[in-house]
C-alpha positions as CSV (number, residue, x, y, z in Angstrom):
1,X,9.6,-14.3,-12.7
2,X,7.2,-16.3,-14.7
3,X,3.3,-15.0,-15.7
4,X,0.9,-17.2,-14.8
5,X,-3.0,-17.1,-15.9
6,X,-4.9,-16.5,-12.7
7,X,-7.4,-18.7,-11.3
8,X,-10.9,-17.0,-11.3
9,X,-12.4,-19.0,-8.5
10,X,-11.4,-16.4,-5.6
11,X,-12.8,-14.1,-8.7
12,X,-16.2,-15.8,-8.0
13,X,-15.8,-15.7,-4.6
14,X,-14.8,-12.2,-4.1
15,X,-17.7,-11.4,-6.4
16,X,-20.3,-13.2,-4.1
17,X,-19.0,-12.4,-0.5
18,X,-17.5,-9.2,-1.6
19,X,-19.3,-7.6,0.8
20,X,-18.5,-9.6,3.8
21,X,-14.8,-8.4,3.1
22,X,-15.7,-4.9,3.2
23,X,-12.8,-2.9,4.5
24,X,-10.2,-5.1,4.0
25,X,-9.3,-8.9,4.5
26,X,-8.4,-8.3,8.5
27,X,-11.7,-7.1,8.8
28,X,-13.2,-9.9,6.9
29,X,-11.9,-12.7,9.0
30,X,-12.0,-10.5,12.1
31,X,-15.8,-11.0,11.6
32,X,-15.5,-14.8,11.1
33,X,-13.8,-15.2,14.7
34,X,-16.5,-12.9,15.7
35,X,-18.6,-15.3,14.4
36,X,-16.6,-18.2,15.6
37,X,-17.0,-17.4,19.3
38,X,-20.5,-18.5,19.1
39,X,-20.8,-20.8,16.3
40,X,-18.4,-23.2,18.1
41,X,-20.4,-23.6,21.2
42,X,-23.5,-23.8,19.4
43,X,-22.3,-26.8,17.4
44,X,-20.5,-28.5,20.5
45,X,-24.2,-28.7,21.9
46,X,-25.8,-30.4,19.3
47,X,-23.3,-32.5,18.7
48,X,-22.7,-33.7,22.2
49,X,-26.1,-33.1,23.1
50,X,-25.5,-30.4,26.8
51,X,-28.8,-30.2,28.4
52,X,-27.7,-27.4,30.8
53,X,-28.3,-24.8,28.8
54,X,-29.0,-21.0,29.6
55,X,-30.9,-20.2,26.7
56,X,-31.9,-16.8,27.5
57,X,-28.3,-15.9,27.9
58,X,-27.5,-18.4,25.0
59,X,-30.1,-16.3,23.0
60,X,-28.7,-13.1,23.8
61,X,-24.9,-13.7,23.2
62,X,-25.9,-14.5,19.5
63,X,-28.3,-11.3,19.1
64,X,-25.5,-9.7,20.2
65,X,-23.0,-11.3,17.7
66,X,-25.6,-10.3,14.9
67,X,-25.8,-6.6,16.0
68,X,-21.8,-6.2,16.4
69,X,-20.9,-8.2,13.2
70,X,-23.9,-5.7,11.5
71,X,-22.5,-2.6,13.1
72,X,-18.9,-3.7,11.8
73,X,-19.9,-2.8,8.3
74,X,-20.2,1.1,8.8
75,X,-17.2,2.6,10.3
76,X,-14.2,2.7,7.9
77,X,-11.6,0.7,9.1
78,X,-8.8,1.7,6.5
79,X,-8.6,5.1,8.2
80,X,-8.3,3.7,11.7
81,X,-5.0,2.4,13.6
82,X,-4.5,-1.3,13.1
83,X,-4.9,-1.5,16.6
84,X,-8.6,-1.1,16.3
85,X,-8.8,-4.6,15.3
86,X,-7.7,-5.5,18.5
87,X,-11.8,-5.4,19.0
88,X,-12.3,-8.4,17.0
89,X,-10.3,-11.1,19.2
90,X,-11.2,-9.4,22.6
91,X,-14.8,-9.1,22.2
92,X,-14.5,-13.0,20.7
93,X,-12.6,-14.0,23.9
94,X,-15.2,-12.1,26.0
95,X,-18.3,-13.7,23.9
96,X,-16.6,-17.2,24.2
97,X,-16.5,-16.6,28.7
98,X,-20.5,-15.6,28.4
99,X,-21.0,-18.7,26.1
100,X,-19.4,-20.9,28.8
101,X,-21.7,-19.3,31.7
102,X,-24.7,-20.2,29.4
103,X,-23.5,-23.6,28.6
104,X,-21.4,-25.2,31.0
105,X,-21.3,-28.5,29.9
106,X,-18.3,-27.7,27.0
107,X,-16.0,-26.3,28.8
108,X,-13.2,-28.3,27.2
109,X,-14.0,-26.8,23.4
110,X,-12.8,-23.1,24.2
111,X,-9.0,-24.5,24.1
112,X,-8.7,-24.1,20.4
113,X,-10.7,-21.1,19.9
114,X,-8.1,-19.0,22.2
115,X,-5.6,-20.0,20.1
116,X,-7.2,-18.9,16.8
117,X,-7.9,-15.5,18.4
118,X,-3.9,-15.2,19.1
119,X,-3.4,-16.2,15.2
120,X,-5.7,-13.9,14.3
121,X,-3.6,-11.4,16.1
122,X,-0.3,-12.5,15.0
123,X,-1.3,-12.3,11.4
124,X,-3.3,-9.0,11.5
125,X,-2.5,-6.7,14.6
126,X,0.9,-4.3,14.7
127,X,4.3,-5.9,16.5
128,X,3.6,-7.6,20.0
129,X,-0.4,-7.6,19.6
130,X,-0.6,-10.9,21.2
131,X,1.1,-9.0,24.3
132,X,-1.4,-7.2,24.4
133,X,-4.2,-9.5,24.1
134,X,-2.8,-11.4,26.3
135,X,-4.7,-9.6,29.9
136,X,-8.1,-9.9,28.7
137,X,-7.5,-13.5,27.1
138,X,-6.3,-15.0,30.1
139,X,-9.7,-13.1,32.3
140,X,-11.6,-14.3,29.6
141,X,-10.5,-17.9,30.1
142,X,-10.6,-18.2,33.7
143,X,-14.1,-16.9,32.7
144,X,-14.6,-20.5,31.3
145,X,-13.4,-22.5,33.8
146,X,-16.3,-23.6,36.5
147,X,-13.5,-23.6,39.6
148,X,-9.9,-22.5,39.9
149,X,-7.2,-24.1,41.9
150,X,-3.7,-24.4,41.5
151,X,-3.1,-26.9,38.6
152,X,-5.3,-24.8,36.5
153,X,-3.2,-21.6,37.5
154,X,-0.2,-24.0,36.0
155,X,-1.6,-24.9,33.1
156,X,-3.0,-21.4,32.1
157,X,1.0,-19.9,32.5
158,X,1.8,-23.0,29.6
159,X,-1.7,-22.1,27.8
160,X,-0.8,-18.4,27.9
161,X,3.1,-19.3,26.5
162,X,2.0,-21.1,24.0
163,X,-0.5,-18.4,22.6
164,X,1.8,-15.4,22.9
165,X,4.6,-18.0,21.1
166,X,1.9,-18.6,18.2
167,X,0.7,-15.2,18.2
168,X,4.3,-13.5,17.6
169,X,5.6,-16.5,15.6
170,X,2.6,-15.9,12.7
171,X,3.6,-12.2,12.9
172,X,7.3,-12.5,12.5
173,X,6.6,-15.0,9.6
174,X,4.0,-12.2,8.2
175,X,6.3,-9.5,8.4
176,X,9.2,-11.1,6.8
177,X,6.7,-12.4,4.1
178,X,5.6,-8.6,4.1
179,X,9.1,-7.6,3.1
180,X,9.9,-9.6,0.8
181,X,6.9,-9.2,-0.9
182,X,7.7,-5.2,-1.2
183,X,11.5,-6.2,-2.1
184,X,9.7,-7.8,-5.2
185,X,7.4,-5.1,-6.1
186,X,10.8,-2.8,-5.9
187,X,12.7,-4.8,-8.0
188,X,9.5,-5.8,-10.8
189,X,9.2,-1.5,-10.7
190,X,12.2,-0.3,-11.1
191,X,15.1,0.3,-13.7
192,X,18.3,-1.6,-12.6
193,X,20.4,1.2,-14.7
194,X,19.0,4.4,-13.5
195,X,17.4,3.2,-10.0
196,X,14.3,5.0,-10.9
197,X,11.2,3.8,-11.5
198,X,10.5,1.3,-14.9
199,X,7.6,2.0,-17.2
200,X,5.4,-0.4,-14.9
201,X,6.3,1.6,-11.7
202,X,5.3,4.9,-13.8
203,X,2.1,3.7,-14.4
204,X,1.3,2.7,-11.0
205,X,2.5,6.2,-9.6
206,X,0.4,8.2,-12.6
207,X,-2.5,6.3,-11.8
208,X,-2.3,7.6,-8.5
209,X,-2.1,11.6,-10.1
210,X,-4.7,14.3,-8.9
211,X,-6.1,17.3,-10.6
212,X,-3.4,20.2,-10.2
213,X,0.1,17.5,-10.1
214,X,2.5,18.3,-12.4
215,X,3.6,16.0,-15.1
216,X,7.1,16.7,-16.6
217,X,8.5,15.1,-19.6
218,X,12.7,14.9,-19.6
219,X,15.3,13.7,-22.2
220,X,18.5,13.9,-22.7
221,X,20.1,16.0,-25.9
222,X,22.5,14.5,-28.6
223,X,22.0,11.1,-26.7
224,X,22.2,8.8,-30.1
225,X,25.2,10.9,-30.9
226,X,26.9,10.6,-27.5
227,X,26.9,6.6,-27.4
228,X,27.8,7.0,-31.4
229,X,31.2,8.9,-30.1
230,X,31.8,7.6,-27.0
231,X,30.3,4.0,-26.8
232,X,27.4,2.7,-24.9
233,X,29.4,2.4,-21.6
234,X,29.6,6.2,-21.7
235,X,25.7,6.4,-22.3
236,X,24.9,3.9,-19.5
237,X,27.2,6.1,-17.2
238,X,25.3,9.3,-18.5
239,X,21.8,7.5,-18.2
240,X,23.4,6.4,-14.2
241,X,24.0,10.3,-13.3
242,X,21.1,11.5,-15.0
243,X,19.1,9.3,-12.7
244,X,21.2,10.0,-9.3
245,X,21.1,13.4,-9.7
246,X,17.5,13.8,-10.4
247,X,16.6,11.3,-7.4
248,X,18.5,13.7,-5.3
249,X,16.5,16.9,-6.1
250,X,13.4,14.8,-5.6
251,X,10.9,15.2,-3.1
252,X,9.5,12.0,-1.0
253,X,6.3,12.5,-2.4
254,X,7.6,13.2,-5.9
255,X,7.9,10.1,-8.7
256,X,10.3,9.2,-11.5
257,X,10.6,6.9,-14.2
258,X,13.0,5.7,-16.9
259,X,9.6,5.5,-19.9
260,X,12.0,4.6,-22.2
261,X,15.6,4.7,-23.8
262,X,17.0,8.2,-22.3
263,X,13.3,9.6,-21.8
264,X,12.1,10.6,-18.5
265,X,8.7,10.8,-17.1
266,X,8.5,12.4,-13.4
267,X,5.4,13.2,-11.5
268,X,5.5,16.4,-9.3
269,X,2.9,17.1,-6.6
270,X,2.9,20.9,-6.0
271,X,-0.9,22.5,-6.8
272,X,1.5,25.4,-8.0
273,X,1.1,25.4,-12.1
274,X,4.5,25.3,-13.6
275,X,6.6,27.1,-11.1
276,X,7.5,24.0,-9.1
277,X,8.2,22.3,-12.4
278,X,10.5,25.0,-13.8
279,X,12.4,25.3,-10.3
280,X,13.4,21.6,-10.7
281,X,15.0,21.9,-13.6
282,X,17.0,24.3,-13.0
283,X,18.0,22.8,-10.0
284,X,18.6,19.8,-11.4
285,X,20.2,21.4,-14.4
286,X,23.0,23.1,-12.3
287,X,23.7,19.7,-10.7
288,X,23.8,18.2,-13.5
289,X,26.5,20.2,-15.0
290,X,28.6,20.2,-12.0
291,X,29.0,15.7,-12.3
292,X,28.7,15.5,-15.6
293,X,29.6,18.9,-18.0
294,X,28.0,19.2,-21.1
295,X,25.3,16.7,-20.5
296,X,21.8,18.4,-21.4
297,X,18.1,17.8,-21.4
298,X,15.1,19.3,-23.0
299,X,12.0,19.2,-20.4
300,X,8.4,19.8,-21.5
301,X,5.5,20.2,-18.4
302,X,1.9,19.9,-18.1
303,X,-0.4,20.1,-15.4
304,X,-3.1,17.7,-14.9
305,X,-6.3,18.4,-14.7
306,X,-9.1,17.8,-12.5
307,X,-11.4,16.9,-15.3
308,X,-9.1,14.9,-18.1
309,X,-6.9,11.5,-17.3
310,X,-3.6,12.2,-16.8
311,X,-2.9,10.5,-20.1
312,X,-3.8,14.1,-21.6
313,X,-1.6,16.0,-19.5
314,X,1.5,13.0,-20.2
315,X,0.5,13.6,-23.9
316,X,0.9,17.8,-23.3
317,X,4.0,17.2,-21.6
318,X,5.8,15.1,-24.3
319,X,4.4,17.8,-26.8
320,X,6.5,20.5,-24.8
321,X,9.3,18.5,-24.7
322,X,9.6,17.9,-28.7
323,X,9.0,21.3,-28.8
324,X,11.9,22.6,-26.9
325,X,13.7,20.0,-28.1
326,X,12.7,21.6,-32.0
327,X,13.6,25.0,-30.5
328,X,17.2,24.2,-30.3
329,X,17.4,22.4,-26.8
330,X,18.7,22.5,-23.3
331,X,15.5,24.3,-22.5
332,X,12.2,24.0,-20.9
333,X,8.3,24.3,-22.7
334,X,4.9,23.9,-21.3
335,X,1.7,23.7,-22.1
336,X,-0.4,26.1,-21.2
337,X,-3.8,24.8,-19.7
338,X,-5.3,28.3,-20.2
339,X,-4.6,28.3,-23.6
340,X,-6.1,25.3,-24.8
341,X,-2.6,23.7,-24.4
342,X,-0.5,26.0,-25.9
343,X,3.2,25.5,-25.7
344,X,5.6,28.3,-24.8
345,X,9.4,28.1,-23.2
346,X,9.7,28.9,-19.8
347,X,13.3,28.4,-19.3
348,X,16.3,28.6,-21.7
349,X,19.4,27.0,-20.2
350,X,21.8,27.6,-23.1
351,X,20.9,31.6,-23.1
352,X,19.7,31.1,-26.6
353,X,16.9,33.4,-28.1
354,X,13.2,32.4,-27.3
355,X,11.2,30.2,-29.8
356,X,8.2,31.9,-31.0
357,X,5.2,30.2,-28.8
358,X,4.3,26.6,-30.6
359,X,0.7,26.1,-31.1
């Protein structure tokens, strides 16, 4: 991978039409085939100059463009199925039948525009869209056609191929382009010796913390002594089964990342103070001891709150952790958020005697 200075002219651009991309980029050009379905005719008949032309009906097709492309701006489509984009290319295919009853005479331009509303399909509607727009797409072209005999029948089954072909084609190419896109951002954010997450995939998963997650703050005891003793191939294997193990007593929605040498940072989402945090490391504690004996960690926990960043509670949570790690280790300290942060042991795994509380 190679960094590379980014160009700020789709900086400028987003800037200035940021609006017209308002809930997302499917949305965005979803609107421009809206927009498409009546632009094209309008330009054919200038350009080839129709004079049978309904204006009234002309008239209304584009008010009614206007209105829908106006109207598209206030639902939020990030919280709707994908299908709902389906609306954009059938109402286009519908608009484009209406244009052809107001203007007769170019006929022969529509062609092009049903295969832009199958693109738009492959690229932005869920597996096997074009399938589905395929039923009103094909009314909606017969729409356009001024009679219908057999060799139009003909050609709309290889017109109809063809879109479905172009359709699924785009999506197969986007969803392999999809995937290899999140095999990249797997492998840029996470730690090839542990299989958590690297320091760049912790701070995507912190920024994403709410008020009441718990932050906990792990590292393993006597680790400088342990590769000093038993080489480095013996701390990688530690650092492996550290990370295994804690992976496995993991929730789905619960984050982990290697921060640094054999420090830990994991991100717990439980609204439950400390308790959740405590109960994970004693599970992972007895785990741990049953792969790898003697291997030990000192933990410190914070929770984040509402009204600070969860810098502060990361910061409150390493505090712990020195703290138990001063109190003779292989325990577990937080910080108390009703105490202005006050630290205080929660759990001793080595049965020693509790620290006095650490201001």
């Amino acid at each position: 991978m190679w960094s590379q200075k980014p160009s700020r002219r789709p900086d400028r651009r987003r800037s200035r039409w940021g609006w017209w991309w308002r809930g997302g980029d499917a949305v965005g050009y979803g609107r421009l085939v809206w927009l498409g379905s009546v632009l094209t005719p309008l330009s054919a008949v200038l350009v080839l100059r129709v004079g049978e032309v309904d204006t009234v009906l002309l008239a209304a097709v584009a008010a009614a463009h206007v209105v829908v492309v106006a109207l598209s701006f206030l639902p939020s489509w990030r919280r709707w199925s994908p299908w709902a984009l389906l609306a954009f290319p059938v109402f286009s295919t519908a608009s484009v039948a209406l244009v052809a009853t107001a203007v007769p005479g170019v006929t022969g331009v529509y062609g092009g525009f049903f295969a832009l509303c199958f693109a738009y399909a492959g690229l932005f509607l869920p597996p096997y869209g074009s399938y589905v727009l395929l039923p009103p797409a094909i009314i909606a072209y017969f729409g356009t056609l001024p009679v219908v005999d057999g060799t139009v029948l003909v050609r709309a089954v290889f017109l109809a191929a063809a879109w479905v072909v172009l359709g699924e084609l785009l999506g197969a190419l986007r969803r392999r382009q999809d995937a290899l896109i999140q095999e990249l951002h797997v492998e840029n954010e996470t730690d090839a010796l542990t299989g958590l997450a690297n320091r760049r995939g912790m701070e995507r998963f912190l920024a994403a913390a709410e008020g009441g997650d718990i932050v906990l703050v792990l590292d393993l005891d006597h680790f400088k002594q342990l590769n000093d003793v038993r080489g480095h191939a013996e701390g990688d294997r530690a650092l492996r089964t550290f990370g295994r193990v804690l992976a496995g007593e993991l929730r789905t929605r619960d984050r982990a990342a290697r921060s640094g040498g054999e420090e830990v940072v994991v991100l717990l989402r439980c609204a439950t103070e400390n308790r959740c945090g405590v109960s994970l490391t004693r599970r992972l504690r007895r785990a741990l001891e049953s792969v790898y004996p003697g291997l030990t960690f000192s933990a410190g926990i914070a929770v984040v709150d509402p009204d600070r960043s969860v810098d502060d509670a990361l910061e409150a949570a390493d505090r712990a952790m020195y703290a138990a790690k001063s109190a003779g280790r292989d325990q577990v300290w937080a910080a108390d958020p009703e105490r202005s942060g006050e630290l205080r042991p929660v759990a001793d795994f080595g049965l020693r005697p509790a620290a006095a509380t650490v201001a």
